[in-house]
ROTI-425211 format. One record per atom (N, C-alpha, C): residue number from 1; residue in one letter; x, y, z; atom name. Coordinates in pm, whole numbers, padded with zeros to 5 digits. Example, Ala and Ser with C-alpha at 12.3 -4.5 7.8 and 13.67 -1.06 7.14 Angstrom:
% residues 2
{1, A, {01319, -00569, 00780}, N}
{1, A, {01230, -00450, 00780}, CA}
{1, A, {01320, -00330, 00780}, C}
{2, S, {01285, -00225, 00708}, N}
{2, S, {01367, -00106, 00714}, CA}
{2, S, {01290, 00003, 00787}, C}
% end
This chain:
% residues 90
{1, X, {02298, 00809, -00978}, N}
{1, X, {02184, 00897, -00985}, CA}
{1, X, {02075, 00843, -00892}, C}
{2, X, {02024, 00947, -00821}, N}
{2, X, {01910, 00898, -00712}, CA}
{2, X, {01773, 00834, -00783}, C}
{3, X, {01706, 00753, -00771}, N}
{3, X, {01577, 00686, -00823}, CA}
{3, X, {01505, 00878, -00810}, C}
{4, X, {01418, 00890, -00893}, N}
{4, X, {01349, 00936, -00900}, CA}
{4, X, {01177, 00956, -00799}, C}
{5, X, {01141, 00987, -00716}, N}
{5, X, {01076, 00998, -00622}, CA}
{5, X, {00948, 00975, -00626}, C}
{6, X, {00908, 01044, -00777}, N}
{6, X, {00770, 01044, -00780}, CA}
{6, X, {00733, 00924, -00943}, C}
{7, X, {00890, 00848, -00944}, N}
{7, X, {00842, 00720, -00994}, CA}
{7, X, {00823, 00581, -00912}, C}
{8, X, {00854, 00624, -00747}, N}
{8, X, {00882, 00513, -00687}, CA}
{8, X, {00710, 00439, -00606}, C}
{9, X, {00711, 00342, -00645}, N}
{9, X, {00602, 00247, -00594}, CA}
{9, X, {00601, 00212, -00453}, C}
{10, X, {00522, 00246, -00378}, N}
{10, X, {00519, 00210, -00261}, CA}
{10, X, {00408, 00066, -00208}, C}
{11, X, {00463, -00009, -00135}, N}
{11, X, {00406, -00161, -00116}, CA}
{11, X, {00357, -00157, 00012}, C}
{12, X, {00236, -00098, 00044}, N}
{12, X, {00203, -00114, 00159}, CA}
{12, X, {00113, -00205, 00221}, C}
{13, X, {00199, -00280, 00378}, N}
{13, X, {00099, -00396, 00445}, CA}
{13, X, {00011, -00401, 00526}, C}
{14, X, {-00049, -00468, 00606}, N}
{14, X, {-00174, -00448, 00690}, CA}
{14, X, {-00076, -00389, 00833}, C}
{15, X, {-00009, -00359, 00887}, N}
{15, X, {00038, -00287, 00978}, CA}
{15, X, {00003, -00155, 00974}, C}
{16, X, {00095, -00106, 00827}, N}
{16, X, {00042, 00038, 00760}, CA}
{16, X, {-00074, 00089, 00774}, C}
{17, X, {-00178, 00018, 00738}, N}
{17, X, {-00291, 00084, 00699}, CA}
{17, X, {-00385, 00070, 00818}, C}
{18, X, {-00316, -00068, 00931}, N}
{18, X, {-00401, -00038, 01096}, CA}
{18, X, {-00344, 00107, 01152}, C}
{19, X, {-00212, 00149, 01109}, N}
{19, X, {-00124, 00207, 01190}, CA}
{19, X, {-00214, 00410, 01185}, C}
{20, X, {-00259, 00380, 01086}, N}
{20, X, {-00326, 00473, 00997}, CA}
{20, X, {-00454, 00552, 01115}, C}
{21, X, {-00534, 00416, 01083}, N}
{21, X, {-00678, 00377, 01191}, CA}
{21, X, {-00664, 00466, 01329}, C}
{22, X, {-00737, 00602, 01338}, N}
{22, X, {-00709, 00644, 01497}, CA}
{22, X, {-00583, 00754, 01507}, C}
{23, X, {-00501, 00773, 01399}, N}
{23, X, {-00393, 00844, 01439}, CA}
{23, X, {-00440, 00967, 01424}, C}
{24, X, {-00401, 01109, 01510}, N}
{24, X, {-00466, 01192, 01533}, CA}
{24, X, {-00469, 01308, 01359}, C}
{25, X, {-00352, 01274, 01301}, N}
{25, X, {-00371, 01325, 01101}, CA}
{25, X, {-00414, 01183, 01057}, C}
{26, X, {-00450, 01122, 01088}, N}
{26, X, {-00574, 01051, 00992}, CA}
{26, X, {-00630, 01065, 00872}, C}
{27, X, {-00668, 01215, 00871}, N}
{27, X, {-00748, 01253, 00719}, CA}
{27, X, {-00637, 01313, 00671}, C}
{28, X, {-00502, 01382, 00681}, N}
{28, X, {-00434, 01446, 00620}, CA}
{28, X, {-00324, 01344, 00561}, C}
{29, X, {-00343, 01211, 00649}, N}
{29, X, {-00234, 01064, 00548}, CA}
{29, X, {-00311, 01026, 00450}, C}
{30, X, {-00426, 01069, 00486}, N}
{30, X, {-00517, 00943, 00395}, CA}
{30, X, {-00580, 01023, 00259}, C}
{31, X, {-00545, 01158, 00326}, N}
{31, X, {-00595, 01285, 00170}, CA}
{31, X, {-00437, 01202, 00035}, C}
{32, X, {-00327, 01255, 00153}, N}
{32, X, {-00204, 01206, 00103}, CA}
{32, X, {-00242, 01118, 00019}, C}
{33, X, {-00249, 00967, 00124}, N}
{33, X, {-00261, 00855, 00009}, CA}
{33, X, {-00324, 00801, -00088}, C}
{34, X, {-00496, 00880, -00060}, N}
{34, X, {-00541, 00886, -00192}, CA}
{34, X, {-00479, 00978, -00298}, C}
{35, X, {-00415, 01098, -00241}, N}
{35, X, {-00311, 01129, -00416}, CA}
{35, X, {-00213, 01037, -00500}, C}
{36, X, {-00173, 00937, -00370}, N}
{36, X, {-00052, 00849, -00479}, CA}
{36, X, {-00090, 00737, -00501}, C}
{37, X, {-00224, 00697, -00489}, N}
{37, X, {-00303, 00599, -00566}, CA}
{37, X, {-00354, 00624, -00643}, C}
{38, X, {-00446, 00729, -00646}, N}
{38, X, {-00466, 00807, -00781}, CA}
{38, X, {-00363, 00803, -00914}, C}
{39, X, {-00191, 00853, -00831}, N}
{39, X, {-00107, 00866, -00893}, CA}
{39, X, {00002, 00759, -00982}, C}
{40, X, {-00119, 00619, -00888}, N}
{40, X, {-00025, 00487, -00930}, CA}
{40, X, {00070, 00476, -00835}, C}
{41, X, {00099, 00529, -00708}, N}
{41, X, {00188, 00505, -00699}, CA}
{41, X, {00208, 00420, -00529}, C}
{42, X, {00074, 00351, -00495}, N}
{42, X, {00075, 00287, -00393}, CA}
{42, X, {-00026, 00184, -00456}, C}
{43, X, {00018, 00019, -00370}, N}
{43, X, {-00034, -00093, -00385}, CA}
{43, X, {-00018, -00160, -00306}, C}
{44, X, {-00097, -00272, -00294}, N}
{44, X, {-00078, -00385, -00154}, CA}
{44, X, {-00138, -00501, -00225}, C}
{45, X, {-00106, -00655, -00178}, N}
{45, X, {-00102, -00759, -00189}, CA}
{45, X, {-00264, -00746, -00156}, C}
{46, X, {-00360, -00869, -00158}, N}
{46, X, {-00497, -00880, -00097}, CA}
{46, X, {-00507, -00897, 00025}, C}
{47, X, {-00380, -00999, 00059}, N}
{47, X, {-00414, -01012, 00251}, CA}
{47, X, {-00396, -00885, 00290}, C}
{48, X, {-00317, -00800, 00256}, N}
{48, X, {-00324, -00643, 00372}, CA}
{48, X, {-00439, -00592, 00324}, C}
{49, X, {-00483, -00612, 00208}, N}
{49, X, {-00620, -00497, 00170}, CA}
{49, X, {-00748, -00569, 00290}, C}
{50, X, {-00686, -00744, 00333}, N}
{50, X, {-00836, -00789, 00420}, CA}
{50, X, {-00818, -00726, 00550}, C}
{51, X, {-00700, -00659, 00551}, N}
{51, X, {-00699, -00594, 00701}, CA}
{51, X, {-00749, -00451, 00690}, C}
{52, X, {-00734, -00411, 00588}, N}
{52, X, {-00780, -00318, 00594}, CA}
{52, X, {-00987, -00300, 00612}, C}
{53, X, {-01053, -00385, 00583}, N}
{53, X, {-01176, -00404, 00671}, CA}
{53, X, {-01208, -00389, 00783}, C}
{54, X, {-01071, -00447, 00849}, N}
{54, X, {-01102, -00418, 01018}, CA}
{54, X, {-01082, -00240, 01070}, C}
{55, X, {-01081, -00197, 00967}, N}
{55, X, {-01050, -00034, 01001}, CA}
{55, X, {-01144, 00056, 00921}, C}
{56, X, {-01242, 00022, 00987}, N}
{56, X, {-01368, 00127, 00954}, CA}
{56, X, {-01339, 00291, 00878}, C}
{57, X, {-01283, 00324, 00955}, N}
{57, X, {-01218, 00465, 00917}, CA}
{57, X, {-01137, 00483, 00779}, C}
{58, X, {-01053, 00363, 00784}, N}
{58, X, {-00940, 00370, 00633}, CA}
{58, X, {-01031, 00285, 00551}, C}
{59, X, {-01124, 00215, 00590}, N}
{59, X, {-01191, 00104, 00491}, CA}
{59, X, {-01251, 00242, 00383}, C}
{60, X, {-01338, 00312, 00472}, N}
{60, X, {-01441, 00400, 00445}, CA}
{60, X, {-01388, 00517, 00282}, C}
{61, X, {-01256, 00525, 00313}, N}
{61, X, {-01193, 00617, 00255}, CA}
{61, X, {-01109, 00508, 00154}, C}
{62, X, {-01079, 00430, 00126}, N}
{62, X, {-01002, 00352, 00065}, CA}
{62, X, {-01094, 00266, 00005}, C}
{63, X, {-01217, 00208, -00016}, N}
{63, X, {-01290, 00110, -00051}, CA}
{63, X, {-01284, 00123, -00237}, C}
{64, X, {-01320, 00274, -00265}, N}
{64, X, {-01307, 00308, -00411}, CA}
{64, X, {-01249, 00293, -00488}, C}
{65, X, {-01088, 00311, -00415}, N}
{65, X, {-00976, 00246, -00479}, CA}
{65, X, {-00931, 00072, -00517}, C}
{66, X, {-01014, 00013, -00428}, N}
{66, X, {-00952, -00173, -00424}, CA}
{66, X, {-00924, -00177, -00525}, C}
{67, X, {-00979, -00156, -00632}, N}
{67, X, {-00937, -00239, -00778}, CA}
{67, X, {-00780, -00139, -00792}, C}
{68, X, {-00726, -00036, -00716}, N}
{68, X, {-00628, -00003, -00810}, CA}
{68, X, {-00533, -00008, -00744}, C}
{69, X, {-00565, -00031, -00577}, N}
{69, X, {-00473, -00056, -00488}, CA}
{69, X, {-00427, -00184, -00492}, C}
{70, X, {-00495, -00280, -00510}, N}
{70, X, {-00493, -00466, -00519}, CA}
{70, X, {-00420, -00467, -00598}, C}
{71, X, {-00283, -00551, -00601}, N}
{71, X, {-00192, -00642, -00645}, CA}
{71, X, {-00163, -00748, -00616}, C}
{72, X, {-00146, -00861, -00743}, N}
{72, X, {-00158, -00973, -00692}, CA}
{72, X, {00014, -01017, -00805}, C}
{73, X, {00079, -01022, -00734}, N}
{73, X, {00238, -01035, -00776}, CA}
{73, X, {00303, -01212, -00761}, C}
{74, X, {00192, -01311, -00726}, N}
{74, X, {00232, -01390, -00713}, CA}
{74, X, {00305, -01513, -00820}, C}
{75, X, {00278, -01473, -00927}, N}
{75, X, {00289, -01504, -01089}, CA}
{75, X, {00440, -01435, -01157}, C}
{76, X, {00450, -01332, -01075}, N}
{76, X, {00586, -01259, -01103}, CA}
{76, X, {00716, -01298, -01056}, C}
{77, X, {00760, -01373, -01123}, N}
{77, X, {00900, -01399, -01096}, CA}
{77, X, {00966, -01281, -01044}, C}
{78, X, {01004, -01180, -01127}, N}
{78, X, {01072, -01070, -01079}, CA}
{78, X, {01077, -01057, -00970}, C}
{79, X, {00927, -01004, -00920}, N}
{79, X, {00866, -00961, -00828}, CA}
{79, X, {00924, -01023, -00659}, C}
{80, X, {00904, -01170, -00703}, N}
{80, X, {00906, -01259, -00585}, CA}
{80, X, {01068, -01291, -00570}, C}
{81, X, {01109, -01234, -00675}, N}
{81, X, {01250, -01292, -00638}, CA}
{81, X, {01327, -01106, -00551}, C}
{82, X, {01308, -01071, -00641}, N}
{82, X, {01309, -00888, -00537}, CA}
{82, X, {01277, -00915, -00413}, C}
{83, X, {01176, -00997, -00395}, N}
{83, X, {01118, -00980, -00254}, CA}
{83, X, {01195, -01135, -00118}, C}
{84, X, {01245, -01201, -00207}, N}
{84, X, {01376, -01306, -00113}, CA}
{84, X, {01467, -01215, -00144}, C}
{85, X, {01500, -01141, -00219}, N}
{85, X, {01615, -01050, -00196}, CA}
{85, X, {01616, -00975, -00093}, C}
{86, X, {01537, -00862, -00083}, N}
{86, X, {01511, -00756, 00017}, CA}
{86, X, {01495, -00840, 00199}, C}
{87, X, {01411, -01014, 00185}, N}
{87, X, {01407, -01064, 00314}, CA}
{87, X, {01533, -01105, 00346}, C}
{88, X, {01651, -01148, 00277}, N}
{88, X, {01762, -01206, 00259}, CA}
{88, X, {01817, -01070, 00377}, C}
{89, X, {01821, -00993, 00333}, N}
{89, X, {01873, -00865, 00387}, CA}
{89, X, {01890, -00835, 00491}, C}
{90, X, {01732, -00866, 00544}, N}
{90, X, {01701, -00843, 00686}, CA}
{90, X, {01690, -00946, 00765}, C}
% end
């Protein structure tokens, strides 16, 4: 059975959210991604949220959210072991 779509968590890094910065739908990713933060369903570590400062534009629109976008997973076994899994991979 396929994961379910609108239970899936998305982990986004400071690439993402420069990649964002300047692109000509700009406000129509970022309408987007404030729905699936709203929705719970996007988060990022703190170092990508410090990149996200350098992007005036996504800072501006994303600042409201920090507390719900910020994850700090470093305490999570699970978490960190998912994540040598998935690098293992690649």
């Amino acid at each position: 059975m396929a994961p379910d779509a609108r239970q899936t968590i998305y982990v986004v890094d400071a690439s993402s959210w420069i990649s964002i910065e300047g692109h000509p739908a700009q406000n129509r990713i970022l309408s987007r991604v404030v729905e699936m933060i709203e929705g719970g369903r996007i988060e990022c570590p703190p170092e990508a949220w410090a990149e996200v400062l350098k992007c005036p534009w996504v800072h501006a629109w994303l600042d409201q959210y920090q507390d719900r976008l910020i994850k700090r997973h470093r305490q999570n076994a699970n978490y960190l072991a998912l994540i040598g899994e998935i690098a293992h991979r690649f």
